[in-house]
C-alpha positions as CSV (number, residue, x, y, z in Angstrom):
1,X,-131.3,34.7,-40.8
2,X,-130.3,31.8,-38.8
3,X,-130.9,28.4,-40.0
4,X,-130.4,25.3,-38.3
5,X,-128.4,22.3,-40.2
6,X,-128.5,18.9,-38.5
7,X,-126.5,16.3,-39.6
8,X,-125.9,12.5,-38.6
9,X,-122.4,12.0,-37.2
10,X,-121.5,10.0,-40.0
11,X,-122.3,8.9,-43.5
12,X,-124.3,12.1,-44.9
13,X,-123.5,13.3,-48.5
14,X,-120.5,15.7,-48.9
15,X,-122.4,17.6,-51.9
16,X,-125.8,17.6,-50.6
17,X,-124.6,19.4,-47.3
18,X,-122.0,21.8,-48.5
19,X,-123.0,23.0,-51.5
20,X,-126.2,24.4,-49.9
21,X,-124.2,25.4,-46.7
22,X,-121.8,27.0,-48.9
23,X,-124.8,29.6,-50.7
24,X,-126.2,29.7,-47.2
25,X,-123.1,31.5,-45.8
26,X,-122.6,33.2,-49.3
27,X,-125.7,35.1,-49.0
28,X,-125.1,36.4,-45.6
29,X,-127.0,33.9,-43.5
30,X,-125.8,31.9,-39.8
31,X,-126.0,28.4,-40.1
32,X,-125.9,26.4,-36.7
33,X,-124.9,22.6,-36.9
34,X,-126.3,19.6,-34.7
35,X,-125.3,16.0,-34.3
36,X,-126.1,13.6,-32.1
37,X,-123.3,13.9,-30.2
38,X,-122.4,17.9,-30.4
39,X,-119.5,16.1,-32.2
40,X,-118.2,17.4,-35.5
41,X,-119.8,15.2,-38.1
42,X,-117.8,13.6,-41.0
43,X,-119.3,12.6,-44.3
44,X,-119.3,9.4,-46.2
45,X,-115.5,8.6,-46.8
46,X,-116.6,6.9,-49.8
47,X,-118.3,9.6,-51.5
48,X,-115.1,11.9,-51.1
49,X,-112.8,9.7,-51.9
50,X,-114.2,7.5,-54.7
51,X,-112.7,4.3,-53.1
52,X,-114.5,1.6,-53.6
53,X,-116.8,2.6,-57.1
54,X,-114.7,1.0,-59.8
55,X,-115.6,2.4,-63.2
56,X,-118.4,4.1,-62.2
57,X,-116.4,6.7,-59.9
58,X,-116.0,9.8,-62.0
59,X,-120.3,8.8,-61.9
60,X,-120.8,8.4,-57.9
61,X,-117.5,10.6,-56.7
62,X,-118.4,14.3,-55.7
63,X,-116.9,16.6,-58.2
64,X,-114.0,18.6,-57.6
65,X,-116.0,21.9,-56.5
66,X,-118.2,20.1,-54.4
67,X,-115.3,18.4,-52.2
68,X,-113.5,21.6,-51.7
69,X,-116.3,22.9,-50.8
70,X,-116.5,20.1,-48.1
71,X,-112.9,20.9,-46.9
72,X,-114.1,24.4,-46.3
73,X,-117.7,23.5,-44.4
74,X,-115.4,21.0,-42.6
75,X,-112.9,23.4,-41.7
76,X,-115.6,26.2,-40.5
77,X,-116.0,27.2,-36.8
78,X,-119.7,26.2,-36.9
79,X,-119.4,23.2,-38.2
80,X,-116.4,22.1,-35.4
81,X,-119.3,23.4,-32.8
82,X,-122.3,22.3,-33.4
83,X,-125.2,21.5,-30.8
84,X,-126.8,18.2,-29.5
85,X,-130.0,16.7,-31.1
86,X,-131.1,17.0,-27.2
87,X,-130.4,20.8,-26.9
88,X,-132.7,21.5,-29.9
89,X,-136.1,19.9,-28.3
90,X,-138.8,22.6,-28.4
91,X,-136.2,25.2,-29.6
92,X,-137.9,25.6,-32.9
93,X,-138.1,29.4,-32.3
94,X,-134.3,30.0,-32.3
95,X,-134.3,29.7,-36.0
96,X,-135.6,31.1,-39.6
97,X,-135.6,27.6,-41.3
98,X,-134.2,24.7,-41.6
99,X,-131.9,22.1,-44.0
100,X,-132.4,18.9,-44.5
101,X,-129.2,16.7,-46.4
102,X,-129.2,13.5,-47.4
103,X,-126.7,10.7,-47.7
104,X,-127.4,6.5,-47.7
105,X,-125.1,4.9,-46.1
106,X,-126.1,2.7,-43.3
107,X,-124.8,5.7,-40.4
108,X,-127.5,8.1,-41.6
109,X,-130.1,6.1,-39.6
110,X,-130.1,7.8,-36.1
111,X,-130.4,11.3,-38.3
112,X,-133.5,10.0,-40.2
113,X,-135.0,8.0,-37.5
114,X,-134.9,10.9,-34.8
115,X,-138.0,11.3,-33.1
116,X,-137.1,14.8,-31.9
117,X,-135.7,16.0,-35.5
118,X,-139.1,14.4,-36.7
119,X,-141.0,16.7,-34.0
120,X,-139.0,20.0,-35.0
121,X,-139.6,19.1,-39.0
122,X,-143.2,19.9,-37.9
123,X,-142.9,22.2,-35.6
124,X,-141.2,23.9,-38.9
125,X,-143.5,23.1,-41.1
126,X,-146.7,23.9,-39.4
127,X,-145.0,27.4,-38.5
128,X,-144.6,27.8,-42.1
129,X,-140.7,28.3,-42.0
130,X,-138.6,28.1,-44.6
131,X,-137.8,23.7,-44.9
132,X,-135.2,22.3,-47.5
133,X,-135.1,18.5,-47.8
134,X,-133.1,16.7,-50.4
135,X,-132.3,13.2,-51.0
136,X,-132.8,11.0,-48.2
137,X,-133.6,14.4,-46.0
138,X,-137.2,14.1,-47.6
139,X,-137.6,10.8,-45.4
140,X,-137.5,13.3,-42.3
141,X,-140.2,15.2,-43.4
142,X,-142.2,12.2,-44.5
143,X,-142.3,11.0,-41.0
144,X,-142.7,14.0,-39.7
145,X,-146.6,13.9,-38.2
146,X,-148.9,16.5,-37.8
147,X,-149.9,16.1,-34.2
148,X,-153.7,17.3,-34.7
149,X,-153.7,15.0,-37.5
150,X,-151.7,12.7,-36.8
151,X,-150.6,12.3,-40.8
152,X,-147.6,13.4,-42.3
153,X,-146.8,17.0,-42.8
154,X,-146.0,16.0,-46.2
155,X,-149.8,15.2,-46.6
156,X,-151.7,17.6,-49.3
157,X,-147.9,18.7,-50.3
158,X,-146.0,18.2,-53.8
159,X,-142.4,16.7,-53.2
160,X,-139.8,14.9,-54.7
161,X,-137.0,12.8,-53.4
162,X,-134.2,10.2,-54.2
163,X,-136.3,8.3,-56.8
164,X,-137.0,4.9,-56.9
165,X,-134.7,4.4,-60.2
166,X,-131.8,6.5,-59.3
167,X,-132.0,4.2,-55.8
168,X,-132.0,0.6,-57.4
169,X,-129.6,2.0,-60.8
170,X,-126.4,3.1,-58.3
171,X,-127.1,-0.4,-56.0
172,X,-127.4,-2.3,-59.3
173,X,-123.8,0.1,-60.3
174,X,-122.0,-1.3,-57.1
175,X,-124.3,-4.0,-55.7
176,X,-121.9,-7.0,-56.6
177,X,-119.3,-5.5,-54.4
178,X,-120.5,-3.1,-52.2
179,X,-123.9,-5.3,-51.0
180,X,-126.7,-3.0,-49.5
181,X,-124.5,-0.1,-49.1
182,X,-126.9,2.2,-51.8
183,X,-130.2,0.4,-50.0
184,X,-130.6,2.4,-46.8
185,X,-133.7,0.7,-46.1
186,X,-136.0,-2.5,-47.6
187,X,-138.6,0.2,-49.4
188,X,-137.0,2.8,-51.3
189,X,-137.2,6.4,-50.6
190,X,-139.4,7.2,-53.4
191,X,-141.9,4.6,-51.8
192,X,-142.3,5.0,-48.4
193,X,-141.9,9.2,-49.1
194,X,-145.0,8.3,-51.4
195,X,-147.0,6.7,-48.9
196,X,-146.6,10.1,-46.8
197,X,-149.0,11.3,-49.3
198,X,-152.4,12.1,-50.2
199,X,-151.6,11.5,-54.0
200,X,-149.0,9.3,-54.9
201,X,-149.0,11.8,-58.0
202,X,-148.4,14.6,-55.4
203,X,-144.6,12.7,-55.7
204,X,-142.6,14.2,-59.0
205,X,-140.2,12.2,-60.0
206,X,-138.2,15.1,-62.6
207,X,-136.4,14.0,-65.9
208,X,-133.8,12.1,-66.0
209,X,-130.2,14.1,-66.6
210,X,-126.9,12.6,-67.6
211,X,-124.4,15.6,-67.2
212,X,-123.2,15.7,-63.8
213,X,-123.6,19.4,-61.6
214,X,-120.8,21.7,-61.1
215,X,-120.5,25.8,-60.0
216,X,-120.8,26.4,-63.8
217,X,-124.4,25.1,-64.5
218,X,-125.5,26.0,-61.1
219,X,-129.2,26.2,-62.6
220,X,-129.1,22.5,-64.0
221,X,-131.6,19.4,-61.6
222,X,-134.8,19.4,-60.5
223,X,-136.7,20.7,-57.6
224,X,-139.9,21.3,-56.0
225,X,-141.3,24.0,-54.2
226,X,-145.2,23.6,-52.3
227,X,-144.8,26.7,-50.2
228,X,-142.5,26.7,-47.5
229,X,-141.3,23.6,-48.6
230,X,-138.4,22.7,-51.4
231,X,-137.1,19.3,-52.2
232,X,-134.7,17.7,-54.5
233,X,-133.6,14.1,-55.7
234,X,-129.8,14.0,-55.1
235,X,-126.3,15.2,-55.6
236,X,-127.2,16.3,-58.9
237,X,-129.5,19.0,-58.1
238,X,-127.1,20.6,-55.0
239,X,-126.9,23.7,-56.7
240,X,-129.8,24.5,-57.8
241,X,-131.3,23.4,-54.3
242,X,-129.1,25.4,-52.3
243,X,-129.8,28.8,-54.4
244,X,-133.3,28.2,-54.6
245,X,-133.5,27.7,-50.8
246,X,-131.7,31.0,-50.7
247,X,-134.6,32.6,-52.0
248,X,-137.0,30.9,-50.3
249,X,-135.4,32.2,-47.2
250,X,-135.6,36.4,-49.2
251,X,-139.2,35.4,-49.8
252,X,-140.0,34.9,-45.3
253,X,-136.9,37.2,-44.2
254,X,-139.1,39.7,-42.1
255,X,-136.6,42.4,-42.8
């Protein structure tokens, strides 16, 4: 199946991106990047490196596996091609789903605040394709409208997202130092996701998990599947995200 990947040209979360594009190619599936630009993206510096997290690092750093699992995404022949936002309007058709990553930094705006992403997150979900949001990728979908409706195609749906504690705990982690840099926007992602909603109990939180997520516990986070759709919180849950949305994708494969 071929599924499309937009990214923000800078900024987005190495873990969130690579681990699912990693059981993406894995299980035999295209995936097609798109930027802004048709310019290779580049994740958030800090997230790779660590620079800049003090004693929380070995807390807010990606893990080993996950950042050479960057190098390799980075390194790939799709990812050093990928198309334009533009070249995607109305294009819906050319693909079997679609993955949303996250990432906070203040470059993941023009990714979450695309009005034609927005418009193909609906074309998506409407269609009943295959739709994988997690983190801040949720916010997409959230704004994402219905155009008979004219609500979000997140209304009558179950979903989680970066929650409103995991938000405001890494800004209080690294707020003395690094400012805003966790607060993408004034209302948190839990919130304004929740307002998308019919219910804000249709928004699920998940438990709270102290071991960090590695190749060896791939079945460790939280998720949330309402029938084409699957979300999860953050970094955490990359794993079990990506191989859930792996067989999502078995479950609508018309072969």
């Amino acid at each position: 199946m071929r599924i499309l990947f937009p990214l923000p040209s800078l900024d987005f979360d190495p873990t969130e991106a690579s681990v699912p594009w990693r059981a993406l190619v894995d299980a035999g599936h295209e995936v097609v990047f798109a930027t802004p630009n048709g310019q290779p993206a580049a994740a958030d510096p800090r997230i790779v490196s660590g620079r800049g997290f003090a004693l929380w690092r070995q807390f807010l750093r990606a893990v080993a596996h996950a950042r050479e699992v960057y190098g390799q995404m980075e390194a790939s022949e799709a990812f050093q091609a990928p198309l334009r936002y533009d070249e995607l309007a109305g294009q819906h058709e050319r693909f079997d789903g679609v993955i949303l990553t996250g990432g906070h930094a203040p470059k993941m705006k023009p990714y979450l605040e695309s009005d034609l992403l927005q418009a193909l997150v609906a074309d998506y979900m409407i269609a009943d394709k295959p739709v994988g949001a997690i983190c801040h990728g949720a916010l997409l979908v959230a704004r994402a409208r219905d155009p008979k409706t004219g609500r979000s195609v997140l209304h009558g749906r179950k979903t989680t997202a970066l929650t409103k504690s995991q938000e405001m705990a890494a800004w209080a982690m690294t707020g003395l130092w690094l400012g805003s840099y966790y607060r993408t926007y004034e209302i948190t992602v839990q919130d304004e996701v929740s307002q998308a909603l019919a219910s804000a109990d249709d928004f699920l939180p998940g438990p709270f998990l102290l071991r960090r997520e590695g190749p060896e516990r791939r079945d460790y986070g939280f998720t949330v599947r309402d029938r084409n759709y699957l979300s999860a919180r953050y970094y955490t849950d990359a794993y079990k995200f990506a191989d859930e949305f792996v067989a999502l994708l078995a479950e609508h494969d018309p072969a």
